[in-house]
ROBASE-659867 format. One record per residue (C-alpha): residue number from 0; residue in one letter; x, y, z. Coordinates in steps of 0.1 Angstrom, whole numbers, plus 5000, padded with zeros to 4 digits. Layout:
<recs>
{num NUM; residu A; px X; py Y; pz Z}
...
</recs>
This chain:
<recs>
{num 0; residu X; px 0248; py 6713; pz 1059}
{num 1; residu X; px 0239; py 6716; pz 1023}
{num 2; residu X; px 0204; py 6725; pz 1019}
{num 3; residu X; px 0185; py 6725; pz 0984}
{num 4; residu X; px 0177; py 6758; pz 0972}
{num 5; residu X; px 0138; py 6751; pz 0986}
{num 6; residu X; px 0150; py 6741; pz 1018}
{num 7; residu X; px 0177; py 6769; pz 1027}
{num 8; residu X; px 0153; py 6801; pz 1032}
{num 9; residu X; px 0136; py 6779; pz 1066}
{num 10; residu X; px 0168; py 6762; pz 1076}
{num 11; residu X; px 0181; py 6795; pz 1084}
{num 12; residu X; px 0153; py 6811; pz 1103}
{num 13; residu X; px 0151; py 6776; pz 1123}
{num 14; residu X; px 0187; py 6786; pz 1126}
{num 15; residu X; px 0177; py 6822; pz 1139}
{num 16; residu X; px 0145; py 6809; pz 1164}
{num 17; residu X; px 0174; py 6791; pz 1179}
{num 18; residu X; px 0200; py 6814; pz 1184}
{num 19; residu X; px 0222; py 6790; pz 1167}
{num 20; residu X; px 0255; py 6799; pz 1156}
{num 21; residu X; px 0260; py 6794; pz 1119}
{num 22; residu X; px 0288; py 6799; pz 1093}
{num 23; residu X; px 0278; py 6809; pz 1058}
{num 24; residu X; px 0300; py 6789; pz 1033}
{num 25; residu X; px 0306; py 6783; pz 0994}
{num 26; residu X; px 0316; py 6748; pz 0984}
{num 27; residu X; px 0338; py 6742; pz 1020}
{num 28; residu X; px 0369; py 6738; pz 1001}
{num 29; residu X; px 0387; py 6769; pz 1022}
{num 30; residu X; px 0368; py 6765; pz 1059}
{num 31; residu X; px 0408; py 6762; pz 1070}
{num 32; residu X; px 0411; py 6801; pz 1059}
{num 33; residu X; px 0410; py 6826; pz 1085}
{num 34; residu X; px 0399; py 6824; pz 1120}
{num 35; residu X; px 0388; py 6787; pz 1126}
{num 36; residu X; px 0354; py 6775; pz 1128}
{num 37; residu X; px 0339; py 6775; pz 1165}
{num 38; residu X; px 0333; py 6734; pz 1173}
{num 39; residu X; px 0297; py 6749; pz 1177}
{num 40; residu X; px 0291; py 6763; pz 1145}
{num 41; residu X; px 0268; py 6751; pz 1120}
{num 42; residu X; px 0285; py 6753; pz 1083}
{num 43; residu X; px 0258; py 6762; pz 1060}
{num 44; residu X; px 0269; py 6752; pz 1025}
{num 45; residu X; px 0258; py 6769; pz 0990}
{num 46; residu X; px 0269; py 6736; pz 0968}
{num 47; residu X; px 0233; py 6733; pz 0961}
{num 48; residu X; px 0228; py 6769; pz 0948}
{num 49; residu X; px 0244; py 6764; pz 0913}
{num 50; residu X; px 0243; py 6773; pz 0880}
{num 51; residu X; px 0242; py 6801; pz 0853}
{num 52; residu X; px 0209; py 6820; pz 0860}
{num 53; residu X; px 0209; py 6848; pz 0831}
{num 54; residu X; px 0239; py 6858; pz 0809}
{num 55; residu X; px 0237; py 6886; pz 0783}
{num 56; residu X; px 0270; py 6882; pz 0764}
{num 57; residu X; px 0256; py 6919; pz 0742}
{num 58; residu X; px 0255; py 6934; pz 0776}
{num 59; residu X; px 0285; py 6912; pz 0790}
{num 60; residu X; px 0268; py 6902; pz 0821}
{num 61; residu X; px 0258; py 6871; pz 0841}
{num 62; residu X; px 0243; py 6863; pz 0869}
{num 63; residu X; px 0252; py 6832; pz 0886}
{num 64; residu X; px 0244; py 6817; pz 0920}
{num 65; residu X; px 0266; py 6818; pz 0945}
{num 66; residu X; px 0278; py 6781; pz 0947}
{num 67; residu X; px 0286; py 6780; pz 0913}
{num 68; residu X; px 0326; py 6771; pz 0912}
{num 69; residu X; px 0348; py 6797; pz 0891}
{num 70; residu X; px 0360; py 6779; pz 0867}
{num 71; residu X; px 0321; py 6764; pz 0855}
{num 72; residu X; px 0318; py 6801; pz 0852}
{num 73; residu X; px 0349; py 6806; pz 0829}
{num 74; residu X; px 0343; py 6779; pz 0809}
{num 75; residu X; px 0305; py 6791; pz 0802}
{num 76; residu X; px 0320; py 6828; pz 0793}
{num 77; residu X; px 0349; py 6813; pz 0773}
{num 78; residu X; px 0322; py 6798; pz 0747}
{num 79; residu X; px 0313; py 6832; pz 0741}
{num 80; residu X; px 0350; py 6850; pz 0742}
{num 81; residu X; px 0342; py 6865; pz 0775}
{num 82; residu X; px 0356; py 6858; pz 0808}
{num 83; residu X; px 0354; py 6871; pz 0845}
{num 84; residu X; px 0383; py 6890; pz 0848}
{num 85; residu X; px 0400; py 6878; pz 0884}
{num 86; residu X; px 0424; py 6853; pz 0897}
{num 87; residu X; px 0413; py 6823; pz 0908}
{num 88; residu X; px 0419; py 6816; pz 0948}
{num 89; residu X; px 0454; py 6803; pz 0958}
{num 90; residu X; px 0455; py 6763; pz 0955}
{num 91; residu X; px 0435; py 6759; pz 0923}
{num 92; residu X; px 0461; py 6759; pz 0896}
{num 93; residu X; px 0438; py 6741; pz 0877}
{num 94; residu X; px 0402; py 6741; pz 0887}
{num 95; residu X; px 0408; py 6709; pz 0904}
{num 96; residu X; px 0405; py 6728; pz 0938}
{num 97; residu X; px 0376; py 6754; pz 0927}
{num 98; residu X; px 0359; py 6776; pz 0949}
{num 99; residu X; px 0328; py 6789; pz 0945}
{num 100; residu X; px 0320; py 6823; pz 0931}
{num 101; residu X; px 0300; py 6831; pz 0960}
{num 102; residu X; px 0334; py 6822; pz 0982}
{num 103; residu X; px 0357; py 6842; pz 0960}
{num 104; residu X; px 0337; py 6874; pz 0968}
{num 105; residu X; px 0332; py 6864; pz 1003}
{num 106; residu X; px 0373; py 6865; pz 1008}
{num 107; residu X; px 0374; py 6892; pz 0987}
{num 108; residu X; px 0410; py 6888; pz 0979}
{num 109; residu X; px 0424; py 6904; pz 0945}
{num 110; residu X; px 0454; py 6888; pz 0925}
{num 111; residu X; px 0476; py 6900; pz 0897}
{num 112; residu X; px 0449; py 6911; pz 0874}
{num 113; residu X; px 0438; py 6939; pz 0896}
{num 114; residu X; px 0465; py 6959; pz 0883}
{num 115; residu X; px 0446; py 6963; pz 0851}
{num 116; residu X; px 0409; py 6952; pz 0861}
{num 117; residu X; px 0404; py 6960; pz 0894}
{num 118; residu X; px 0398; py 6940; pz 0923}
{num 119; residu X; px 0368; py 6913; pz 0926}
{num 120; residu X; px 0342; py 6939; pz 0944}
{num 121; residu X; px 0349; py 6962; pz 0911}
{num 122; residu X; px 0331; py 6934; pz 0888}
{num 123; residu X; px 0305; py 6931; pz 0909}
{num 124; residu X; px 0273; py 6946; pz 0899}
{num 125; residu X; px 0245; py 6929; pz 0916}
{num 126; residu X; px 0235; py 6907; pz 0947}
{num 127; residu X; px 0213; py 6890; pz 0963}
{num 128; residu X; px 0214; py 6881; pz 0998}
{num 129; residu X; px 0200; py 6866; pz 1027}
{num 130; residu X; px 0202; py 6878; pz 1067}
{num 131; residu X; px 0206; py 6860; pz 1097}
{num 132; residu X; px 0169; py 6861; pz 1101}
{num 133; residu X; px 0163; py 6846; pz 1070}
{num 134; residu X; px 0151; py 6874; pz 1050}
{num 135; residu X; px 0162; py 6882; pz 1017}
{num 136; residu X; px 0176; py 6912; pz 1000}
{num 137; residu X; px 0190; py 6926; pz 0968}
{num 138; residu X; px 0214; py 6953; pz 0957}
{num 139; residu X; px 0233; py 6967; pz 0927}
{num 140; residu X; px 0209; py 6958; pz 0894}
{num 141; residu X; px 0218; py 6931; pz 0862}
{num 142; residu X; px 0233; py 6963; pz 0839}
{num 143; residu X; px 0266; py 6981; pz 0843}
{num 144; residu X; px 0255; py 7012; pz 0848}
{num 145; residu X; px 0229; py 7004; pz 0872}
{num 146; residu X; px 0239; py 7028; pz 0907}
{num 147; residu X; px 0202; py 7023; pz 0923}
{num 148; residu X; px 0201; py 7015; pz 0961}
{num 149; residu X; px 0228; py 7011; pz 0988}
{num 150; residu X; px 0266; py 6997; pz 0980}
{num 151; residu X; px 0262; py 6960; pz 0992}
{num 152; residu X; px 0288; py 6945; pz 0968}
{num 153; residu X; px 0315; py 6968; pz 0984}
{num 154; residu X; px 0304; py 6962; pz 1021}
{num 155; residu X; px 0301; py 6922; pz 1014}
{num 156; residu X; px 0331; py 6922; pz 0995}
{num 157; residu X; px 0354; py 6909; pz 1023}
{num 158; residu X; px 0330; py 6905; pz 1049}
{num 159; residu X; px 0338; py 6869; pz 1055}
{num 160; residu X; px 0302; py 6853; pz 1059}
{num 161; residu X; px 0303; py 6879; pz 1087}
{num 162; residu X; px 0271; py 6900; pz 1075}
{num 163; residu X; px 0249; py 6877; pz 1057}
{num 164; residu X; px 0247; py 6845; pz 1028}
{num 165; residu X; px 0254; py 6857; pz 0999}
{num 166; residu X; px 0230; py 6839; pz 0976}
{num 167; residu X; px 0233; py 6851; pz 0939}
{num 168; residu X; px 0258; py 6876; pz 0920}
{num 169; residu X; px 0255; py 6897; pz 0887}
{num 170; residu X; px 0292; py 6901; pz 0874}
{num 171; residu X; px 0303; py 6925; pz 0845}
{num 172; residu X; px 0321; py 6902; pz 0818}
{num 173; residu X; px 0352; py 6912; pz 0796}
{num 174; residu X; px 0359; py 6901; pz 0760}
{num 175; residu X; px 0388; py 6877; pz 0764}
{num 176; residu X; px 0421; py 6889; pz 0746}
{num 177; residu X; px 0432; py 6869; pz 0718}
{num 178; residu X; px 0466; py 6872; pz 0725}
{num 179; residu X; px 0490; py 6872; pz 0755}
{num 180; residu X; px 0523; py 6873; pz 0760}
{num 181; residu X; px 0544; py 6877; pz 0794}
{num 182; residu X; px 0584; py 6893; pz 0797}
{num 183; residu X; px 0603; py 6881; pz 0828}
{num 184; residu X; px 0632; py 6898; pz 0844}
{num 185; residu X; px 0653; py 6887; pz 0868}
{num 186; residu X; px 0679; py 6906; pz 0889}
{num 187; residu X; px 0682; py 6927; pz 0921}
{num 188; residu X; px 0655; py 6944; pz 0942}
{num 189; residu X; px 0665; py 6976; pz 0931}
{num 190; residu X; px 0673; py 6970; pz 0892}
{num 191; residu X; px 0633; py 6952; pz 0898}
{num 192; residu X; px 0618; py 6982; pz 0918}
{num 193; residu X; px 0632; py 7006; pz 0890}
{num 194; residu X; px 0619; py 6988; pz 0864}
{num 195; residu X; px 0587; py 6986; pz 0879}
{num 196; residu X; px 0583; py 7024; pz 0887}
{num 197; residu X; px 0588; py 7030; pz 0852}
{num 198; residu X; px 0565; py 7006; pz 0842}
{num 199; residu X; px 0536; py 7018; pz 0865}
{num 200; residu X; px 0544; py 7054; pz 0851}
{num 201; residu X; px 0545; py 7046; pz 0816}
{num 202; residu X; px 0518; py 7046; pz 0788}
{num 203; residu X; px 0520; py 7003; pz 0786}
{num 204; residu X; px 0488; py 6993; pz 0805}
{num 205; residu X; px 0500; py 6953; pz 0813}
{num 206; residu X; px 0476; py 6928; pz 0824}
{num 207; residu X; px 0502; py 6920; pz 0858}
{num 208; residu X; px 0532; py 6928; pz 0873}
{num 209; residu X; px 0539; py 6903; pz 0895}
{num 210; residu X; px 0570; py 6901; pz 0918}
{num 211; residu X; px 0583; py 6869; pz 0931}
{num 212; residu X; px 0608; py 6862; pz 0957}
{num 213; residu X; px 0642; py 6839; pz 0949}
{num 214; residu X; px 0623; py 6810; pz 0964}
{num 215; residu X; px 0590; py 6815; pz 0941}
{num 216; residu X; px 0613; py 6815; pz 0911}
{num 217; residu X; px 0636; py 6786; pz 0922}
{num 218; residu X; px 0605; py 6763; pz 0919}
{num 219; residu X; px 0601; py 6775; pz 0884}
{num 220; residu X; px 0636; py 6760; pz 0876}
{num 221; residu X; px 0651; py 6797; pz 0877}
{num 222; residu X; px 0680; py 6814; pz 0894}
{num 223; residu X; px 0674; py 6816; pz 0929}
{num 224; residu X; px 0670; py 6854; pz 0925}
{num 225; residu X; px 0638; py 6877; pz 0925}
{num 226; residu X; px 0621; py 6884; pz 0891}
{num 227; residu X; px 0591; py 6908; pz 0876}
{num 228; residu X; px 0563; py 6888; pz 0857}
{num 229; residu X; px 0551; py 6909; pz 0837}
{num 230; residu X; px 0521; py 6897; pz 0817}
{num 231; residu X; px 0509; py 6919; pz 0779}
{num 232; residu X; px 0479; py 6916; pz 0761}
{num 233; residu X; px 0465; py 6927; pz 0730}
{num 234; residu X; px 0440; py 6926; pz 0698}
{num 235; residu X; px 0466; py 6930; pz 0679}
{num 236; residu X; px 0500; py 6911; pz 0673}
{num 237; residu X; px 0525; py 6940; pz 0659}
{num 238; residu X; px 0509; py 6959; pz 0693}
{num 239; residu X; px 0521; py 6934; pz 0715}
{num 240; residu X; px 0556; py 6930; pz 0698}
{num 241; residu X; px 0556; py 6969; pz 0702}
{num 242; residu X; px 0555; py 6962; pz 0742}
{num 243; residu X; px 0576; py 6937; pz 0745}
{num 244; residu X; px 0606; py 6954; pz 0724}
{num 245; residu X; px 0594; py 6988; pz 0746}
{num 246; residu X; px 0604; py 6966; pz 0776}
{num 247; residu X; px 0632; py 6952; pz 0766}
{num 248; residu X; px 0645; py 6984; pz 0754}
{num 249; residu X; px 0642; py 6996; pz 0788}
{num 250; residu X; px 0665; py 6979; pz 0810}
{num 251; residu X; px 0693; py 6965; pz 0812}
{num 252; residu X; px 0684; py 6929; pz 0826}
{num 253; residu X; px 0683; py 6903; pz 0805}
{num 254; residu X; px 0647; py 6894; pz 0794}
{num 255; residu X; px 0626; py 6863; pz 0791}
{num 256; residu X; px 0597; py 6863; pz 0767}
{num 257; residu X; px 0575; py 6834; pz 0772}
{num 258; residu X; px 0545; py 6825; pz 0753}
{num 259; residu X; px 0509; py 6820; pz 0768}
{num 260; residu X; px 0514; py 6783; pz 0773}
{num 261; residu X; px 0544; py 6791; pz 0796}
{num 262; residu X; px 0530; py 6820; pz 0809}
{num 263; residu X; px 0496; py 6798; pz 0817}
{num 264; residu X; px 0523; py 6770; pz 0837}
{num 265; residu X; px 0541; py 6797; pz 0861}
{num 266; residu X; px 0509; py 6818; pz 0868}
{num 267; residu X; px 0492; py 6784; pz 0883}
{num 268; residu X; px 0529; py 6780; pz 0901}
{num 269; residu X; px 0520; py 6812; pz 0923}
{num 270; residu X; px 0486; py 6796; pz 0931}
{num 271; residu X; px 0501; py 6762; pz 0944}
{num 272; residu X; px 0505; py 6747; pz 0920}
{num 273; residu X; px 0534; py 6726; pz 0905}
{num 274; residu X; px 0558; py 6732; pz 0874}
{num 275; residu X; px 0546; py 6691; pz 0863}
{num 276; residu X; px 0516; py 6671; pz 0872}
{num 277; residu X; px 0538; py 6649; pz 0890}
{num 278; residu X; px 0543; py 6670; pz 0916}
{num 279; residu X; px 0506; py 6682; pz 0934}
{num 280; residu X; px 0503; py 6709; pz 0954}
{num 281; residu X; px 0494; py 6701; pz 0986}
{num 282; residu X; px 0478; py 6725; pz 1018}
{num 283; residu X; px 0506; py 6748; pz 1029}
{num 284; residu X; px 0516; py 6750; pz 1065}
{num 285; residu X; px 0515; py 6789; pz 1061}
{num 286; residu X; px 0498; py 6811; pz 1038}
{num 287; residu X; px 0497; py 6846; pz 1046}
{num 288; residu X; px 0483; py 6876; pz 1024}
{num 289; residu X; px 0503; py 6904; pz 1027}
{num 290; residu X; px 0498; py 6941; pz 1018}
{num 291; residu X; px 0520; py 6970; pz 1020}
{num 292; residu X; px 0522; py 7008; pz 1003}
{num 293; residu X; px 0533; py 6998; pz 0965}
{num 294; residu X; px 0561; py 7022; pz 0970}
{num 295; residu X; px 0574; py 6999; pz 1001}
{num 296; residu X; px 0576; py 6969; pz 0981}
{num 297; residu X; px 0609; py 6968; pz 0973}
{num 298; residu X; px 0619; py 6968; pz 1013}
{num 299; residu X; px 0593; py 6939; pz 1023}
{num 300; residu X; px 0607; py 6919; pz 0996}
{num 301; residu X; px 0641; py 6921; pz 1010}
{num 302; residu X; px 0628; py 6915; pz 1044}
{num 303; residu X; px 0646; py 6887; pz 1065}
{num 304; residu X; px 0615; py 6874; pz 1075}
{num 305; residu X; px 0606; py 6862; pz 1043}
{num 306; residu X; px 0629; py 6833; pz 1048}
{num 307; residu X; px 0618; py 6804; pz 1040}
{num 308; residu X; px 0582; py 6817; pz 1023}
{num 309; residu X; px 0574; py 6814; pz 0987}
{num 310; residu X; px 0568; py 6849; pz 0978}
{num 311; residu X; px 0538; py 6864; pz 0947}
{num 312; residu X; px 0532; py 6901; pz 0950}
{num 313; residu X; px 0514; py 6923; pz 0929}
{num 314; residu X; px 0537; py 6953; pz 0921}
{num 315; residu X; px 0511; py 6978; pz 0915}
{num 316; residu X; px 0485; py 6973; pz 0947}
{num 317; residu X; px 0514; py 6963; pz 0973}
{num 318; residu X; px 0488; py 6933; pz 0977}
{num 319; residu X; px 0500; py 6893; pz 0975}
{num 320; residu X; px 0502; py 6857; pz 0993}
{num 321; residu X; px 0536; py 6844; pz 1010}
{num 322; residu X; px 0532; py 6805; pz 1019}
{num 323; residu X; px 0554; py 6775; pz 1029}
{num 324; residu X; px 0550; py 6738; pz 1022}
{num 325; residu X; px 0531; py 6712; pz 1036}
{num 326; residu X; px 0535; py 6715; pz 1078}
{num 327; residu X; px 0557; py 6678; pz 1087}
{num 328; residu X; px 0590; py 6677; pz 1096}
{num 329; residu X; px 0615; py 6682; pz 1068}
{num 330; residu X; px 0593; py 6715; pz 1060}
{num 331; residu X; px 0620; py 6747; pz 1066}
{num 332; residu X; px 0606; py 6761; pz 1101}
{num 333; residu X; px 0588; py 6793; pz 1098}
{num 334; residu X; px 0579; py 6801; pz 1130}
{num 335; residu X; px 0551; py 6822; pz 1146}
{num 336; residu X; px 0578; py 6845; pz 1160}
{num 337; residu X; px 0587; py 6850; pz 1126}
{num 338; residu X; px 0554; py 6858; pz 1111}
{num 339; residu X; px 0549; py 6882; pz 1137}
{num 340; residu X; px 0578; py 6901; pz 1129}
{num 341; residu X; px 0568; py 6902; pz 1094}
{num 342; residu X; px 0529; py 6913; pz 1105}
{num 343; residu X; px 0550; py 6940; pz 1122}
{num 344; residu X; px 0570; py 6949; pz 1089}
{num 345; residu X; px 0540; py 6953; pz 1067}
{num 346; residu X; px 0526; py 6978; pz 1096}
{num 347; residu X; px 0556; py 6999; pz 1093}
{num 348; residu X; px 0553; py 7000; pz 1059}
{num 349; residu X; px 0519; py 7013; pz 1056}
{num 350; residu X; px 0501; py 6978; pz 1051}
{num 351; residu X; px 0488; py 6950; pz 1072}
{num 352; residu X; px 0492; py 6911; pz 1071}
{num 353; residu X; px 0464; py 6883; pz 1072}
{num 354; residu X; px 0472; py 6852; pz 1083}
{num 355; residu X; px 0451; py 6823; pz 1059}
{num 356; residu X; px 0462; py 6792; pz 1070}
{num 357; residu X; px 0487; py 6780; pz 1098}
{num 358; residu X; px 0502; py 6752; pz 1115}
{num 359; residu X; px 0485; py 6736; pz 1144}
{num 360; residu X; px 0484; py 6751; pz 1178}
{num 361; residu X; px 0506; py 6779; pz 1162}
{num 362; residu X; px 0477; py 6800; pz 1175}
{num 363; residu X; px 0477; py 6835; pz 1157}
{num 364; residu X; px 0448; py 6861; pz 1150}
{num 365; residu X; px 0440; py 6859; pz 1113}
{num 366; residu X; px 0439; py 6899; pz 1116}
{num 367; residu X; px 0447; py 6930; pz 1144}
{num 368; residu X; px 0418; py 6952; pz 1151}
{num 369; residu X; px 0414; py 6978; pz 1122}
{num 370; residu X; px 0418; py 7015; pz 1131}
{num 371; residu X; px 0378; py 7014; pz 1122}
{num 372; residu X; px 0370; py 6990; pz 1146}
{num 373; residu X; px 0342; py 7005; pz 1161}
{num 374; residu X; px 0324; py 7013; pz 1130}
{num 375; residu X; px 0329; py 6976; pz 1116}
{num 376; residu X; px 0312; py 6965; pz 1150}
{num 377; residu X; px 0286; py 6988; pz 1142}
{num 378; residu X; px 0275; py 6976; pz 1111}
{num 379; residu X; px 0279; py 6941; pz 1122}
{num 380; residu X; px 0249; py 6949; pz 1149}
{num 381; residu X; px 0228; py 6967; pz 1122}
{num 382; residu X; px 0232; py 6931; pz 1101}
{num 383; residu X; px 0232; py 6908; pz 1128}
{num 384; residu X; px 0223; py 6920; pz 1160}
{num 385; residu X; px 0221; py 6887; pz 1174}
{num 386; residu X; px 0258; py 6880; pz 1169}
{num 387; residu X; px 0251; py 6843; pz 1150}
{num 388; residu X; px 0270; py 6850; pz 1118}
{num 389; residu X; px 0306; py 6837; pz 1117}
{num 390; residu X; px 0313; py 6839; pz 1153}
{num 391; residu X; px 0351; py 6851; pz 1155}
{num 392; residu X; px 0350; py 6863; pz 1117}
{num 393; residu X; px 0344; py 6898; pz 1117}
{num 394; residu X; px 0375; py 6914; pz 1094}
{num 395; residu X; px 0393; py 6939; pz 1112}
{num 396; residu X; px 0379; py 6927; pz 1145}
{num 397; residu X; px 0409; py 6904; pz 1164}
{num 398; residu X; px 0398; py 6874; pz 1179}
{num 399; residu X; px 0413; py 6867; pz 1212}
{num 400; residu X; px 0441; py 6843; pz 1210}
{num 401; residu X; px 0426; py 6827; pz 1238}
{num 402; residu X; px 0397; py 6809; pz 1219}
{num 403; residu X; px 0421; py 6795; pz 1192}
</recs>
């Protein structure tokens, strides 16, 4: 369902008298993340809640609604030098699959800029909300250094539609650097995991430092062989030289300096997309997010379960997305037995493992039951006491494999 903005505040307390079920949702283009959609669930859709509702480009804030996609929101910050400093969700390479902002926050998933901005929740500085029952809320203010009332942002940051529709969003803005330039470096898992210590140790504060498997890089038209992306930015073009000699002074691997065209191509590679237009990316069989202790790394990346997985993590969080091809049958066979193993590895190694997307009837849990549990389940009932939000998609609560 996608209700005008006048219609949604009674749809949902119709939903409520009726003890309806309901899912709240951005523009529907990821309902195949996560934990499926019970048959009996109403989608509620925030297409219809769109638009730019203040921007102060002195203050560098906006306030959007929560349908808006991303990249209308990019675009309307990049007429002013500004932009919203976060990746944009796996599968839109090139805003031709954009999510919503509202959506983005929902998942809550951070890419390869939070090593240098922080993760979506941190440019999050206001919301606005609606409960199960239909009434509305707001937290956070529309200035940065507004800390009045409770912590929303981080609670609904992640919650999955879980504990209420997210209905608007106030979003600190950055000035966008004018230049950017990215060093690659390919070679073993230890000459990369040196390399990288250094580099999260040193005074360089890089944009990313992005870690792809052999397979990532073979679709780049590279070596089979693991590499370290790691992307530089600057005011100032004898600064950014400065890094990039710094770098290449420091190890021994051969270096690859590519320019912000390049750099642009190979970043919407790791989001699904394709080296040339000719080649679209299509829905991936599996696509896991994966997150382990940043010191770990360099053991999950040579991990026999990645076989077969295309492979993006973020060096300096431990955080990143491993994904297949389209499920049919010349796609290499992952196999649930596998991903379990791997789940297993990234619990060893001081991380977890959420499964995104998988084939059919392959019949995981999108996530284990966090060691906080109980306290998840708590707030949950404080938000929704009547259980109609997201049935099945309460993060760090398992869903039994039962009802898959």
């Amino acid at each position: 369902m996608r209700p005008e903005p006048s219609e949604l505040q009674e749809l949902v307390r119709d939903l409520h008298r009726q003890g309806s079920a309901w899912l709240p949702a951005g523009l529907g283009s990821r309902l195949d993340w996560g934990p499926p959609v019970q048959a009996s669930c109403t989608v509620l859709s925030c297409a219809a809640l769109r638009g730019v509702r203040e921007f102060n480009p002195g203050d560098f804030t906006i306030t959007v609604a929560a349908g808006t996609p991303l990249v209308e929101v990019q675009q309307t910050l990049g007429h002013h030098g500004q932009w919203l400093s976060v990746d944009a969700p796996w599968g839109d390479a090139d805003g031709a699959a954009a999510g919503s902002i509202g959506g983005l926050v929902a998942r809550g998933l951070a890419g390869g800029y939070r090593q240098r901005y922080l993760g979506v929740r941190d440019q999050l500085i206001g919301l606005e909300l609606m409960r199960a029952d239909g009434v509305t809320a707001r937290a956070g203010g529309k200035v940065v250094k507004n800390v009045a009332g409770y912590d929303l942002m981080r609670l609904f940051t992640g919650s999955w539609g879980s504990l209420g529709l997210i209905t608007e969003l106030t979003l600190r803005t950055l000035p966008q650097p004018p230049l950017r330039r990215s060093v690659c470096f390919q070679g073993e898992a230890g000459d990369l995991a040196s390399l990288s210590r250094w580099l999260l140790g040193s005074s360089l504060s890089p944009e990313r430092i992005d870690w792809w498997n052999g397979s990532l890089a073979a679709a780049a038209g590279l070596a089979p062989e693991p590499l370290l992306l790691i992307g530089l930015a600057s005011v100032d073009a004898s600064t950014l030289e400065e890094q990039v000699r710094c770098l290449q002074e420091r190890s021994s691997l051969q270096a690859r300096v590519l320019d912000a065209s390049t750099t642009a191509t190979w970043l919407a590679l790791a989001r699904g997309g394709a080296v040339t237009p000719s080649t679209a990316a299509t829905a991936p069989a599996w696509l896991l997010r994966l997150g382990v202790s940043p010191d770990r790394l360099e053991t999950l990346m040579q991990a026999p379960a990645l076989a077969g997985l295309a492979v993006d993590m973020a060096a300096g969080s431990g955080l990143g997305l491993a994904w297949t091809g389209p499920e049919g049958p010349h796609q290499a066979a992952v196999t649930s037995g596998q991903v379990m193993a791997l789940r297993s590895l990234c619990t060893e190694l001081g991380g977890h493992l959420t499964v995104l997307r998988q084939p059919r009837r392959a019949g995981l849990p999108a996530w284990l039951d966090a060691p906080s549990r109980p306290l998840i389940e708590a707030i949950k009932r404080r938000f929704d006491p009547s259980g109609q939000l997201a049935p099945g998609r309460l993060p760090g609560v398992a869903q039994s494999v039962s009802t898959l």
